[in-house]
C-alpha positions, 0 to 999 in steps of 0.5 A: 573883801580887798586886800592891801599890801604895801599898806602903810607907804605913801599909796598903801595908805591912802588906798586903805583909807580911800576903800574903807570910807567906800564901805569896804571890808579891807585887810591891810597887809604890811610887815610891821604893826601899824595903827589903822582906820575903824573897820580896817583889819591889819596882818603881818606878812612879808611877801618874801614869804608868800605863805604868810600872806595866806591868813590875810586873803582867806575870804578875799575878792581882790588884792593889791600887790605893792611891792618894795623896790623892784620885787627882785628879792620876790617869788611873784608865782609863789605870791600869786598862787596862795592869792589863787588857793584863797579864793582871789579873783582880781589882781592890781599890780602897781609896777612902774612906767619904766617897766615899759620904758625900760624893760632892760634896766637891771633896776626894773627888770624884776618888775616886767617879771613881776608883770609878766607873772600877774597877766599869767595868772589865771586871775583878772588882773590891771597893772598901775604903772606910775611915773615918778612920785610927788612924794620924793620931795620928802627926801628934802624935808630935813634941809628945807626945815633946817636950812631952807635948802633942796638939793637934786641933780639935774635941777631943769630937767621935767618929769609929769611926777604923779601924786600918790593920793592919784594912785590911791584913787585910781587903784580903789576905782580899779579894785572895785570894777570889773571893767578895768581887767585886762587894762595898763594904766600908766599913771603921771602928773599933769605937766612935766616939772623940774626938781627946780620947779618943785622946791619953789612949789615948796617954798610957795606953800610955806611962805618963804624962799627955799633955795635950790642946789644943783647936785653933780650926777656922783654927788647924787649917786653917792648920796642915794646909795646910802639906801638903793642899791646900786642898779636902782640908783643908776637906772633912777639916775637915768631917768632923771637926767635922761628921761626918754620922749615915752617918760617926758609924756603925760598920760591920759589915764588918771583923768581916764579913770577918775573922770578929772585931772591929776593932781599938781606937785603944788596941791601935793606940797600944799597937802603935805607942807607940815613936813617942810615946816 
């Protein structure tokens, strides 16, 4: 049995989705009620609790940790030790590429920990470290359904954004095989792509124009801390507008482990285009 927490964001999802039609027994772990595919059973829990984790991993061989933010708020010893008494043997963390790219940052800091942590353990563990996700474009879909319009600082700088479903596939690959323990997988998309660059994608995939808006670095900061926190919207910005040689680089390891290339922003936005309609 495997079990998702995180289950019902833009990785949790699929993921669940993607092991159950595999044939596996899946638990999927979120904090709020949430309907699921045939077969798939759901628990309430919150991992700034681990004991309410406990009920979800009884009979469990591998779990995979998703956490919200960076995991600042989070006891990952506490979490990993009930997945230890309940029998788990395998861990997949999903951390973040600027876990290693920016292991000072105060944004991503906590997530080293978490790291740290997970290869401490005793279990076999992987650690997924994703780059920007596809998915981020969602913050657009008001303006581009009502005004047809994106706005996003830094409007020509590229990063290899992964898609989600990407994630998905490559964490349901490393739940279920043994020889992926002990592995970091960084996890981008196939070429670097400019926010510039992803609201035309959007635009193609709906058949009409969406106009770009370049936003200054404070008209972005403002906007972002209406639901960051302070050092994630910095450290996000960061990235954005001054991604080191290590972020600008696509990673081999999608391919790697699923045996084909990522997916592009422009099959995300063509799978994802009742959104934007």
């Amino acid at each position: 049995m495997i079990v998702v927490t995180g289950a019902t964001g833009n990785v949790g999802r699929v993921l669940v989705r993607v092991l159950a039609q595999a044939g596996e027994r899946v638990v999927a772990v979120s904090r709020k009620p949430a309907e699921m595919p045939e077969g798939v059973t759901h628990h309430r829990a919150d991992l700034a609790d681990p004991e309410s984790l406990r009920p979800a991993l009884g009979g469990a061989d591998a779990l995979f940790l998703l956490v919200a933010g960076a995991g600042a708020h989070l006891d990952p010893r506490g979490i990993l030790d009930v997945a230890k008494a309940a029998g788990v043997r395998r861990v997949v963390l999903q951390s973040s590429q600027a876990a290693r790219t920016r292991p000072e940052s105060g944004s991503h800091a906590p997530l080293r920990v978490l790291e740290d942590a997970v290869r401490r353990s005793g279990l076999e563990w992987t650690v997924l470290r994703p780059g920007g996700f596809d998915s981020n474009a969602f913050a657009w879909a008001e303006t581009i359904r009502s005004r047809r319009t994106a706005a996003a600082p830094f409007g020509d700088v590229g990063l290899p954004v992964v898609d989600p479903a990407d994630i998905a596939e490559v964490a349901a690959v490393v739940l279920r095989g043994e020889e992926h323990a002990g592995q970091t997988y960084e996890l981008t998309g196939p070429a670097p792509i400019t926010p510039r660059q992803r609201a035309r994608a959007i635009g193609d995939a709906l058949g009409a124009p969406v106009r770009f808006v370049e936003q200054s670095r404070e008209e972005a900061r403002e906007q972002m801390l209406r639901f960051m926190p302070e050092p994630v919207v910095d450290g996000t910005l960061a990235i954005l507008g001054e991604p080191s040689a290590a972020e600008l680089r696509v990673s081999p390891d999608v391919e790697r482990v699923l045996g084909r290339a990522p997916r592009t922003f422009a099959e995300w936005a063509r799978r994802n285009i009742g959104a934007f309609e």
